[in-house]
ZALUM-365911 format. One record per residue (C-alpha): residue in three letters; residue number from 1; x, y, z. Coordinates in steps of 0.02 Angstrom, whole numbers. Example, Ala and Ser with C-alpha at 12.3 -4.5 7.8 and 13.67 -1.06 7.14 Angstrom:
+--------+-----+--------+--------+--------+
| residu | num |     c1 |     c2 |     c3 |
+--------+-----+--------+--------+--------+
|    Ala |   1 |    615 |   -225 |    390 |
|    Ser |   2 |    684 |    -53 |    357 |
+--------+-----+--------+--------+--------+
REM end
This chain:
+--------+-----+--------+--------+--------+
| residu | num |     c1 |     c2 |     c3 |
+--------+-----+--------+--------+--------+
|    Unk |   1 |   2679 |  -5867 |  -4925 |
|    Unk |   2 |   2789 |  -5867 |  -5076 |
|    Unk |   3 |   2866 |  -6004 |  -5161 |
|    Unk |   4 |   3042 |  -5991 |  -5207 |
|    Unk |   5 |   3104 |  -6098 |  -5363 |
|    Unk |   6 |   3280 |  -6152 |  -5308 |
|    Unk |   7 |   3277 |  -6308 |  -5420 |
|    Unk |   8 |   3383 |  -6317 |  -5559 |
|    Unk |   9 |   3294 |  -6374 |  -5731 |
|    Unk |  10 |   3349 |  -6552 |  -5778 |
|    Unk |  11 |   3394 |  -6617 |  -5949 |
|    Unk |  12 |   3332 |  -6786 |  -5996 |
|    Unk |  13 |   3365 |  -6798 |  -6170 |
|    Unk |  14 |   3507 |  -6725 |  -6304 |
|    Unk |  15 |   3487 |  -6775 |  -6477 |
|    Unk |  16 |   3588 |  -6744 |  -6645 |
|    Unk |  17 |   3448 |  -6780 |  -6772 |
|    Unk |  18 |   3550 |  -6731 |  -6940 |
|    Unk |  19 |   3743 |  -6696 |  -6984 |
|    Unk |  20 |   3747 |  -6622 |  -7133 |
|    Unk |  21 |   3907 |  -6548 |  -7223 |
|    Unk |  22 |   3882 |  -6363 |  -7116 |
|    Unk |  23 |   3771 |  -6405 |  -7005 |
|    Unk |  24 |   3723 |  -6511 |  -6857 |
|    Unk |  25 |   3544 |  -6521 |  -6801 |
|    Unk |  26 |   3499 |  -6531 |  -6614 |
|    Unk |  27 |   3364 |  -6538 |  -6502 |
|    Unk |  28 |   3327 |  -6534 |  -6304 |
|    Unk |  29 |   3215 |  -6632 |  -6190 |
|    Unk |  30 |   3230 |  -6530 |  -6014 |
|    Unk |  31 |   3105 |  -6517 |  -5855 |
|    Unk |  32 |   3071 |  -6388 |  -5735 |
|    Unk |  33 |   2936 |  -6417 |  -5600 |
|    Unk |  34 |   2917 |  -6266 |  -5527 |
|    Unk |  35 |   2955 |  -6095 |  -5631 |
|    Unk |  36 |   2936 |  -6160 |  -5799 |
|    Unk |  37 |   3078 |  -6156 |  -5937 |
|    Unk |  38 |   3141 |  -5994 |  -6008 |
|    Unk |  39 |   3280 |  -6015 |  -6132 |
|    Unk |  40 |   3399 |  -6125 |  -6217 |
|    Unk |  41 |   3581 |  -6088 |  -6237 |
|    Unk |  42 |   3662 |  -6177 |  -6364 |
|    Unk |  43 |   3851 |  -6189 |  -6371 |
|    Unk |  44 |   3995 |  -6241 |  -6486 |
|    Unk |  45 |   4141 |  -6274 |  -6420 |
|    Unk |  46 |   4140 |  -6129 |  -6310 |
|    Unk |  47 |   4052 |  -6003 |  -6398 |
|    Unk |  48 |   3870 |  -5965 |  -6368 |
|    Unk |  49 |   3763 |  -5968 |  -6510 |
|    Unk |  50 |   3610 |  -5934 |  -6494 |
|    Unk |  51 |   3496 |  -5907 |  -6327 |
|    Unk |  52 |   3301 |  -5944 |  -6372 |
|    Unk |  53 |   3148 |  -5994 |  -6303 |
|    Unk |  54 |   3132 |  -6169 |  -6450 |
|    Unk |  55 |   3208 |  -6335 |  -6396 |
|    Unk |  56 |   3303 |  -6377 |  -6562 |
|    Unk |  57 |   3438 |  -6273 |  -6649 |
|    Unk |  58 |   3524 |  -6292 |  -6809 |
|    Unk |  59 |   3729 |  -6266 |  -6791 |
|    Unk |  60 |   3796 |  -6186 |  -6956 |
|    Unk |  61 |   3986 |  -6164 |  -7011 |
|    Unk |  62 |   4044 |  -6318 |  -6955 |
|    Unk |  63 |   4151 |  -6457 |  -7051 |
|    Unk |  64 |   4143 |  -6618 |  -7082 |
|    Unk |  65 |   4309 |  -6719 |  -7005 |
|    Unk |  66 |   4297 |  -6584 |  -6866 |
|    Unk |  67 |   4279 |  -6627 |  -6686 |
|    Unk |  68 |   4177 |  -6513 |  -6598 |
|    Unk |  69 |   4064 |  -6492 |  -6403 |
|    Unk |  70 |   3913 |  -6463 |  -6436 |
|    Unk |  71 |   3837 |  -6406 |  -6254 |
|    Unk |  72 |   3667 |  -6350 |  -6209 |
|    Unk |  73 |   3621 |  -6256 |  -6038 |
|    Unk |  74 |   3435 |  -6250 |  -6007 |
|    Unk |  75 |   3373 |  -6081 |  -5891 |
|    Unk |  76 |   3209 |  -6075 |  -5803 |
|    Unk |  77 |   3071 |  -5913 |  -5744 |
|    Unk |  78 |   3159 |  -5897 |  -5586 |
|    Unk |  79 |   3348 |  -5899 |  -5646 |
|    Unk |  80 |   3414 |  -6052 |  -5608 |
|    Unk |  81 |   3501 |  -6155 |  -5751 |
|    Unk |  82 |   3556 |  -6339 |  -5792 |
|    Unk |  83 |   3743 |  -6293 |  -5771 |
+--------+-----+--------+--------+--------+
REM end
């Protein structure tokens, strides 16, 4: 009998670690228990990014005095993601 993953992965932890004139630095603490993780998704605003398999990413072209949402949606083996 086959299991079927129907759990979405869960994010624990977002953290800026640097803000630097152009960038912002961020990284991802997320947990699947059944399929495993396979990507990240970063977001700004509402434009994707970048999609990759590494829990931090570096934001470039931003400003400093500018307001921005940084969002993050976590995808595991089986498809399902944190949003």
């Amino acid at each position: 009998m086959e299991l079927i993953d129907k759990t979405a992965p869960t994010i624990s932890d977002f953290n800026v670690s640097k803000v630097t004139n152009g960038t912002i630095s961020v990284s991802v603490s997320a947990t699947d228990s059944e399929s495993g993780i396979k990507n990240y998704a970063f977001y700004l605003d509402t434009s994707l990014k970048s999609t990759q398999t590494s829990a931090s990413y570096t934001y470039g072209g931003v400003t400093a005095g500018t307001s921005y949402t940084l969002k993050v949606v976590v995808t595991d083996n089986a498809g399902n993601s944190s949003e």
